[in-house]
Steps between C-alpha positions, in 0.01 A plus 500: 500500500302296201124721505329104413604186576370181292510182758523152342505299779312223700232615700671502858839635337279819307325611851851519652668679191125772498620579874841522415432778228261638712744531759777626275210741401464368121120700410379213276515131455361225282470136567509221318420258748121321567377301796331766678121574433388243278655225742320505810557594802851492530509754201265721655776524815758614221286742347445636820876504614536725156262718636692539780837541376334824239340637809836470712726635162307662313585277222249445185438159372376399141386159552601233623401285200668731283649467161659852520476827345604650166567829383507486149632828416785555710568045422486458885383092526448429867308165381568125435246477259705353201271692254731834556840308337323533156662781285403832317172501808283776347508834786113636498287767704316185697572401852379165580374283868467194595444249745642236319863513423474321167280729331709849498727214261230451285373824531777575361580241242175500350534882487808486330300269228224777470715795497464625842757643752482559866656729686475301822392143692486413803369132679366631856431119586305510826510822609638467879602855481462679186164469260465498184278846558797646691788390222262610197436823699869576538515548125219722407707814480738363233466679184620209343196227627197535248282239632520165740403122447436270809440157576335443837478224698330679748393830675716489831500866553180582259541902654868540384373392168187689445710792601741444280203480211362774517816726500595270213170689350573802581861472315350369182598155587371217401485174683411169371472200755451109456401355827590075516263287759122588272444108530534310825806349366651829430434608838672189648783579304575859603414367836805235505721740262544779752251457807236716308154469610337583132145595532219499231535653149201681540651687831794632268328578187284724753828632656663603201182685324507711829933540494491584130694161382462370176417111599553261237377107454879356408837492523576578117213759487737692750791570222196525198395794699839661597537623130248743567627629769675855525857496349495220292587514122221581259500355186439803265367540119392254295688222600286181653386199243260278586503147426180275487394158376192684402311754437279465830 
């Protein structure tokens, strides 16, 4: 019996296959397929038939709306994020989250570009069953996690990720977080991306000073910021030159 399942299927075809591996008593499974919150109505009857099948099974869902999950160290790519074919992919101490599939592939290609490994990513899409606060949670314990980047769409279950926070803190580690939707436009676009209802930046700046999380202003900032965290190479003795048009 596989322990996870990775569903690439249309959106009728995935809720049948999630029962089916709930039935055969599969624990976990990912999906691929959208067309539940973030379209309506109608989605909002699938989400709720997921809910349904994990109370009836038992099953756990990542997603739907899910680009997978990767486990860089032991080269386990449940994903169809086209970013994981490249080769030599550095292995680091950083476990990544996201609600959007396509940024645990640049997470990790612009990594690669800077030097920096992760030991993990995962693209919870829209959190139907499992949140982003639960998943991150599940790996706090690993002596080989150092420290966690997110991108959030938005706070679905704010308590499982406040808890997770501050026994992030009590570990040693770090958490940086970009949150998409600060303009109006933003927030229309994590709305229509995965049925997120975003809320104003000023309510999560406040939330993370009280969880602990390192919020930061942009995407990029995200990976300038990751250097520093716990576990990443140092470089040591004299060896930086600096470069500038001028003396200024």
């Amino acid at each position: 019996m596989p322990e996870h399942v990775y569903i690439v299927a249309g959106t009728d075809a995935a809720i049948e296959a999630i029962e089916e591996a709930g039935r055969l008593g599969v624990p976990v499974a990912s999906a691929l397929a959208n067309g539940f919150g973030e379209s309506g109505a109608d989605g909002e009857s699938r989400e709720a038939r997921l809910r349904e099948i994990v109370a009836k099974t038992g099953i756990r869902i990542v997603g739907p709306s899910s680009l997978g999950i990767v486990d860089m160290r032991h080269k386990s790519f449940l994903t169809a994020n086209a970013a994981f074919d490249e080769p030599d992919l550095p292995v680091g101490r950083i476990f990544a989250a996201s609600h959007s599939g396509g940024m645990i592939g640049t997470f990790l290609s612009r990594g690669k570009a800077r030097g920096i490994g992760f030991a993990g990513l995962v693209s919870v899409g829209n959190e139907v069953d499992l949140s982003i606060g639960e998943i991150c949670a599940s790996t706090l314990d690993d002596p080989g996690i150092d420290g966690y980047l997110l991108f959030l769409e938005s706070l679905r279950k704010a308590h499982t990720l406040r808890a997770f926070a501050i026994e992030a803190a009590k570990r040693g580690k770090p958490i940086l977080a970009y949150k998409l939707g600060r303009s109006d436009i933003g927030q229309e676009l994590a709305k229509s991306h995965t049925g997120a209802l975003s809320g104003s930046a000023q309510m999560y700046e406040a939330a993370f000073r009280r969880a602990g999380v390192i919020g930061v202003d942009q995407v990029r900032t995200l990976l300038d910021m990751a250097v520093a965290l716990p576990g990443q190479p140092r470089v040591q003795g004299r060896r930086v030159g600096i470069v500038s048009m001028s003396g200024g």
